[in-house]
N, C-alpha and C positions, 0 to 999 in steps of 0.2 A: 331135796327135790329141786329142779331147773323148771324154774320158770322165766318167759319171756314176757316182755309187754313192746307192741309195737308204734313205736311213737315216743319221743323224748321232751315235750313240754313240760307247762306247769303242774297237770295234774297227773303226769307217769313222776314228778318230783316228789308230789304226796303221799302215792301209793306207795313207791320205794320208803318213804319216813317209815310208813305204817309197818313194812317188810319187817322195820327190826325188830318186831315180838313175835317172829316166827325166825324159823329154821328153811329159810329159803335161800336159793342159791339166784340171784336175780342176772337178770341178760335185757338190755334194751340197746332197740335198731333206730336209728335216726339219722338225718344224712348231715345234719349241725355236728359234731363234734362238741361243740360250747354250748349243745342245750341245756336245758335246767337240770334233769335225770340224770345227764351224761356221769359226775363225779360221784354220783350216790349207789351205781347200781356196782354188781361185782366185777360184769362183762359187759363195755361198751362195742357194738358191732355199728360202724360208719357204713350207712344204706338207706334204697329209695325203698319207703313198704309201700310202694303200691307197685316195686317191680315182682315177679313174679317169682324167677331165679333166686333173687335178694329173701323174699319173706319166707321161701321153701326152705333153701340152706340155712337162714337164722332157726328155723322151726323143727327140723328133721332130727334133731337129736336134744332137742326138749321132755319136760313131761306135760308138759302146761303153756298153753299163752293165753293175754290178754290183748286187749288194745286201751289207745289213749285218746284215741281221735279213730273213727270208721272209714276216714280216705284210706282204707289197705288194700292188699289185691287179693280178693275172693279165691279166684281158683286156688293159688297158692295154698288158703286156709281149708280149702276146702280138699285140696290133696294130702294135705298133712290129715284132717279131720279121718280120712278115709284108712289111712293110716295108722288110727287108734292116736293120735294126738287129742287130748282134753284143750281145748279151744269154746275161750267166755268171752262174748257168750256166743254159739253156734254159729257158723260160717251163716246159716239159711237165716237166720235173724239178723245181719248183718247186711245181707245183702238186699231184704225188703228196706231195713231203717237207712243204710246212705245215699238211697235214691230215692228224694220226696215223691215224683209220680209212684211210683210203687208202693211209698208208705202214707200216702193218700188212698190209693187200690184196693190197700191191705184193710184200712178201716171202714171202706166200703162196705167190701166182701164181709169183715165179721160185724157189720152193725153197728159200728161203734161210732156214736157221733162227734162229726167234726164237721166243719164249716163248709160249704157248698164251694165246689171246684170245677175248673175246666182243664182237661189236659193240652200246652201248646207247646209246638216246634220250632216256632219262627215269632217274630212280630209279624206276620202277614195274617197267621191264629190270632192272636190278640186284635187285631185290628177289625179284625170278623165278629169279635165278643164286646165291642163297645158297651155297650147293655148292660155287660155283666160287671162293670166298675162303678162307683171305686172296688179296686182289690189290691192283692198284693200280689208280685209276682214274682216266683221261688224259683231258681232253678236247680234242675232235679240233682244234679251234684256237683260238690264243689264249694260250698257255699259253708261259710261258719266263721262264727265272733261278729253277727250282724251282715257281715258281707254276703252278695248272694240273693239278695231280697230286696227289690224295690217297690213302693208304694206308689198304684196310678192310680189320681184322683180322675181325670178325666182323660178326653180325647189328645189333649195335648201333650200329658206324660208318657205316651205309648213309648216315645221314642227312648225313653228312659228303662224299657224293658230289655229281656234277653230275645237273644236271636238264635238261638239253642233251644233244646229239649225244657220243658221247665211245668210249675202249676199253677194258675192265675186262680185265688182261692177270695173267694167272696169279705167283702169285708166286714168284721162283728162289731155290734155297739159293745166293748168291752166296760165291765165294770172291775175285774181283776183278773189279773193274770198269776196262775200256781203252778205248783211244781212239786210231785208226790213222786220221792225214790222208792220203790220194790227193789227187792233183794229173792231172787230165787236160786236153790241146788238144785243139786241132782238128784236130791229125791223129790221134785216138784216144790217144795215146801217152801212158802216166802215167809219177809217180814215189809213190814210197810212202815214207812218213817211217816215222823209229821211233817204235816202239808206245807208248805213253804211257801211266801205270795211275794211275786216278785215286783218292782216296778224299775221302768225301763227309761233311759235317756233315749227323750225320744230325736235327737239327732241322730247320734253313733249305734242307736240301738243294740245299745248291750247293758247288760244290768246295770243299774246305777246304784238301789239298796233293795235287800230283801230282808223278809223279816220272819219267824218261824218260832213257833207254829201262825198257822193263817189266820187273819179277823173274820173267817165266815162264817156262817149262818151253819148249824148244824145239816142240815139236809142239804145243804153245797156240798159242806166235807162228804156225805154217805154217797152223794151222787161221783163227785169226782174219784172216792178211793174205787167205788165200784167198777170205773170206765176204766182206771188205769188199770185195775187186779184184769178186767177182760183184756188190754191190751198186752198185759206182758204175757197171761195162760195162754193165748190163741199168737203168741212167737214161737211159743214149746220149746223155749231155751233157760239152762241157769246162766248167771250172771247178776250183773246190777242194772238196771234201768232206771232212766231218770222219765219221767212223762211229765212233756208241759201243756199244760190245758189252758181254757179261757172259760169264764163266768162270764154272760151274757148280762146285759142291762132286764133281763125278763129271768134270772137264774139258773138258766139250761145252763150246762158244763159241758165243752166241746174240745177234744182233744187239736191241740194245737201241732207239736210233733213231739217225736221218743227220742232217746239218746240210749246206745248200747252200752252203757261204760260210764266210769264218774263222772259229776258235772256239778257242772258251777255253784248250782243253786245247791248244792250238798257242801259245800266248805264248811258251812259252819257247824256240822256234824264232829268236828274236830274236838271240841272243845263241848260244844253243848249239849251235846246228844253221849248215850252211855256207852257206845258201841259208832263209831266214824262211818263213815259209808264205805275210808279206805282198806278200813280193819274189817269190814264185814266182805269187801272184796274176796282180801286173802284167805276168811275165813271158807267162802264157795271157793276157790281154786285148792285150798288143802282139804278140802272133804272136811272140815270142822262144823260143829252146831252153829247154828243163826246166832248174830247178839240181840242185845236190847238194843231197839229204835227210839227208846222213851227218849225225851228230849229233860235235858238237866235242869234248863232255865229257859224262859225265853229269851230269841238272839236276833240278830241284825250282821246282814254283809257288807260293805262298802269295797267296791271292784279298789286298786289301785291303779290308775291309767295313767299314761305321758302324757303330761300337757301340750296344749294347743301352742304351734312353732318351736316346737323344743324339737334337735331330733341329733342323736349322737349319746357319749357316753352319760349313761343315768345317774345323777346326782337325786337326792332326798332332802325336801324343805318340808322341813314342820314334822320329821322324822320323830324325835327327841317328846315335842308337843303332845304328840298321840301314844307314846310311851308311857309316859308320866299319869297318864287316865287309868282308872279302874274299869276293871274285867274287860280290859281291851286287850287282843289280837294281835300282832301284827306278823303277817306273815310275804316275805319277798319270796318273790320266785328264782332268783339268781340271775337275772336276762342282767346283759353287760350294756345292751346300745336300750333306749329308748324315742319311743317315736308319738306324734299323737294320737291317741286312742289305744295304744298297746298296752296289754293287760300286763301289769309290770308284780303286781300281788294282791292282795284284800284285808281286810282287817275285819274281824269277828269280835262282836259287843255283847257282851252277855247281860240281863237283868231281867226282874220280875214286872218292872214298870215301860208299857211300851212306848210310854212317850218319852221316856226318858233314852231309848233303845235310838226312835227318830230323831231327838234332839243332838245326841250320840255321832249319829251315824252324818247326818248335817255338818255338825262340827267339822267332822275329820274329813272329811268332801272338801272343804273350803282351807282347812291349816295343811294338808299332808300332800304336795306335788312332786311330780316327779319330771326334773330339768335334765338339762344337759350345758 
């Protein structure tokens, strides 16, 4: 079987690992040549996926694609679609989740709670909505690994916003932020992983450690698995989705946004979980049974990023250190140059004790950098 995935980062790198316990013939489009995928897959095609021409020809003599990232071009997937091309997850799911105004709309329309918004065009919108700040403000594509989103406390960060299409979305007294992957076929049928809680630097705003399963309260988890199973059934697409939600200071669970395709907060499904997020990918693209979601231990993520004024080829301090730990991870992504805040790999900790997981995950935050 020829399957494609569109997009050559670090997690079309994972999914390709996962490839080798199937009988797949893999193909990834990227316009790097030296992305991370590039050496793993069978057939590298050098290309823009969000041109049109580009995603039609890689696609037209497939049996299958996926994506790694949702910046692809729609019609494209959607001409192939028309054409009896299996495409995960669905062109129409695709094109509500990469444009936040729409997948703001989307959870309007089906009831699904999420945080109070306003739709704007300009700063000149925002400036009209003074009232409605603090918020934060998304614009509607484009945006991903924290970039894309600024936070206006007041009248004087307006100028800090977009001048573009975008959502200025109310701000929540958070008490945790989660992340529950579903796995849906094509005979409707999903599985639901354990909940995952993430916590964020809040400079760079990208994961700093997650930990999995989550510390909440049982009627948190029934609330949040309920919201996401409503979000991914009312997409009416198979694939994988990742939904990140938010738990209020008063416990209401309000979905934050979706992800069409692996994601971060799933890494450590690798190793700790009985069935990976990337193996249950393949398992929906080859028409295979669901796996187990059960999770094996409980785990902790820690991002690996370039440090701050480092920026050129990537050296590893304290590489050797984090080794030498039990039930520790370590997983690079292949990227040759590092820069700061570039997601260079992560490291997965497994144990039963979760303070020993934070303890863990602190450690290797502070010994494992990444120079140049």
């Amino acid at each position: 079987m020829k399957v494609g995935i569109l997009g050559g980062g670090q997690l079309g790198r994972m999914l390709l690992q996962a490839a080798a316990n199937y009988t797949v013939e893999t193909y990834v489009m990227e316009q790097d040549e030296n992305c991370p995928a590039a050496h793993l897959c069978h057939h590298f095609i050098k290309g823009n996926i969000q041109d049109f021409d580009a995603v039609y020809n890689f696609g037209k003599n497939l049996d299958a694609i996926t994506i790694e990232i949702e910046a692809v071009n729609i019609e494209a997937l959607e001409k192939l679609a028309a054409e009896g091309k299996r495409i995960y997850p669905s062109p129409s799911a695709i094109k509500i989740i990469k444009n936040k105004i729409h997948q703001k709309e989307f959870y309007q329309q089906h009831q699904i709670p999420t945080a109070n918004f306003i739709v704007t065009q300009s700063l000149k919108d925002v400036e009209q909505h003074i009232h409605f700040l603090p918020a934060a403000h998304k614009l509607a594509e484009g945006g991903y690994d924290g970039k894309g989103v600024q936070i206006l406390q007041s009248k004087n960060d307006i100028v800090n916003g977009f001048n573009a299409p975008a959502v200025l979305e109310k701000s929540v007294a958070i008490k945790k932020e989660i992340a529950i992957i579903i796995a849906v076929n094509d005979n409707n049928e999903t599985a639901i992983y354990p909940c995952a809680e993430m916590v964020f630097d809040p400079v760079l705003n990208l994961l700093d450690y997650q930990l999995s399963p989550a510390r909440i309260e049982e009627k948190e988890l029934w609330k949040a698995e309920s919201i996401a199973l409503a979000v991914v059934r009312n997409l009416k697409s198979a694939g994988l989705f990742a939904v990140e939600l938010f738990i209020d200071k008063n416990g209401e669970v309000l979905v934050n946004e979706t992800a069409p395709r692996v994601h971060n907060s799933g890494h450590h499904t690798i190793e700790a979980n009985y069935c990976s997020q990337y193996d249950m990918l393949w398992r929906i693209i080859l028409q295979y049974p669901l796996g187990n979601t059960k999770s094996i231990l409980p785990s902790a993520i820690v991002n690996i990023l370039g440090a701050e004024n480092y920026n050129g080829k990537a050296t590893y301090e304290g590489l050797n250190d984090v080794l030498k730990m039990d039930n520790v991870f370590v997983h690079l992504y292949g990227k040759q140059t590092t820069k700061a805040g570039r997601k260079m790999g992560h490291v997965t900790i497994m144990s039963n004790d979760y303070t020993d997981l934070i303890h863990k995950a602190n450690k290797i935050k502070h010994t494992l950098k990444v120079k140049a």
